[in-house]
C-alpha positions in Angstrom: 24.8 -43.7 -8.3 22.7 -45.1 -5.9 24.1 -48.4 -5.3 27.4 -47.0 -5.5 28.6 -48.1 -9.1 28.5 -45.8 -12.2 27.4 -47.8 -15.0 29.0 -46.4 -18.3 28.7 -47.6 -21.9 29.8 -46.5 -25.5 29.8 -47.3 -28.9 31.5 -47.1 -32.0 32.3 -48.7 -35.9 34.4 -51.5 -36.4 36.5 -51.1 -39.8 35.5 -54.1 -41.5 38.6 -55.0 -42.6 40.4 -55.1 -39.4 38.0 -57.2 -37.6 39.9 -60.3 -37.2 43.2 -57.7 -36.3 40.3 -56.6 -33.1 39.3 -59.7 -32.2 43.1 -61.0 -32.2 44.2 -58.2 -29.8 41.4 -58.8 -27.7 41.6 -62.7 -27.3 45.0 -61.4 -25.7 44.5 -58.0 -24.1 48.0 -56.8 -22.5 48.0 -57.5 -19.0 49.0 -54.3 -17.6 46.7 -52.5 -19.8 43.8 -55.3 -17.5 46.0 -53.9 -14.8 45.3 -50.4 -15.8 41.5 -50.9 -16.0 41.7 -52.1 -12.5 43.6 -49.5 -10.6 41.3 -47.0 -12.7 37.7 -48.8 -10.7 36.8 -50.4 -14.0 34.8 -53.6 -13.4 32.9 -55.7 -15.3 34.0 -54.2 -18.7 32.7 -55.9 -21.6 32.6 -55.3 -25.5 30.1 -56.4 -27.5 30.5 -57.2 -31.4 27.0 -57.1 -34.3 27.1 -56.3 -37.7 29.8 -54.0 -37.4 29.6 -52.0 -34.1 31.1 -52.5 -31.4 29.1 -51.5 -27.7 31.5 -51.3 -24.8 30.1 -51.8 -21.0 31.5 -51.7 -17.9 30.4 -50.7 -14.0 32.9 -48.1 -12.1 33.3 -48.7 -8.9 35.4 -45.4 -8.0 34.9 -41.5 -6.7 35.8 -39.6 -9.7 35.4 -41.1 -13.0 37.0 -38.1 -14.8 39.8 -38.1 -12.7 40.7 -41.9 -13.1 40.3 -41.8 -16.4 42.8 -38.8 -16.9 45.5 -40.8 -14.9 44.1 -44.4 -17.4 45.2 -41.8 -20.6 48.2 -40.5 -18.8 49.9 -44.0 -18.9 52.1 -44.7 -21.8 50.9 -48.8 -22.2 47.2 -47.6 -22.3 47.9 -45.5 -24.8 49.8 -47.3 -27.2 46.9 -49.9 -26.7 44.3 -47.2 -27.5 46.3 -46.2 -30.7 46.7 -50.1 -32.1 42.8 -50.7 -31.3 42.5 -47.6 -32.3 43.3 -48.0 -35.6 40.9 -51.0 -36.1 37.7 -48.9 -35.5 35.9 -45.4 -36.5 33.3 -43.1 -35.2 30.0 -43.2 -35.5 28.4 -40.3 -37.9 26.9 -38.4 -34.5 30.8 -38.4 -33.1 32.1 -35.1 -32.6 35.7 -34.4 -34.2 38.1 -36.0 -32.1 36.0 -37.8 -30.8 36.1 -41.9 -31.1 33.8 -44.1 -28.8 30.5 -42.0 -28.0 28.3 -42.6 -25.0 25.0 -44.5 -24.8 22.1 -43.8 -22.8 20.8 -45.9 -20.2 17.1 -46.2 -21.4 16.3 -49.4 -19.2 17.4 -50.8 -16.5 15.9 -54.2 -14.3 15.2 -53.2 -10.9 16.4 -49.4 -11.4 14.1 -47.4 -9.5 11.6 -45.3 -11.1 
């Protein structure tokens, strides 16, 4: 974390039949839950939508990414915003039980030093 942010991203299935419930949820995202992302050192968060996946991206800013996002889980808004998107998606085949959005590997980066 050279330049001081921690760039993190994910991925995971989008049921097909509760795309347009996704989309609706997130032309509106709940403001404290934007509040939430915030206070946890979440910036420029972005998800991405193609042929059925959905790749989430975002650049934290903070000291201990564990940590913040224990105290993100801990509050009761994210979490019943996690359970209604929630329900909208499922994990990929390499997702471990339990486990819903899985990591992806940086494998390029402009300007990232070699």
């Amino acid at each position: 974390m050279a330049d001081g942010v921690q760039r993190v991203a994910s991925v995971i299935r989008l049921r097909p039949e509760q795309e347009d419930r996704y989309l609706e949820l997130h032309r509106a995202v709940w403001p404290a839950v934007e509040s939430q992302l915030h206070a946890a050192g979440i910036t420029n968060y972005s998800i991405f939508l193609r042929d059925g996946l959905l790749f989430s991206y975002f650049e934290y800013t903070g000291e201990d990414l564990e940590a913040d996002m224990a105290v993100l889980h801990s509050d009761a808004t994210m979490r019943e915003w996690l359970r209604v998107t929630g329900e909208c998606q499922e994990p990929l085949p390499s997702a471990q039980p339990g486990e819903g959005w899985v990591a992806a590997v940086e494998v390029y980066r402009l300007g990232r030093p070699r």
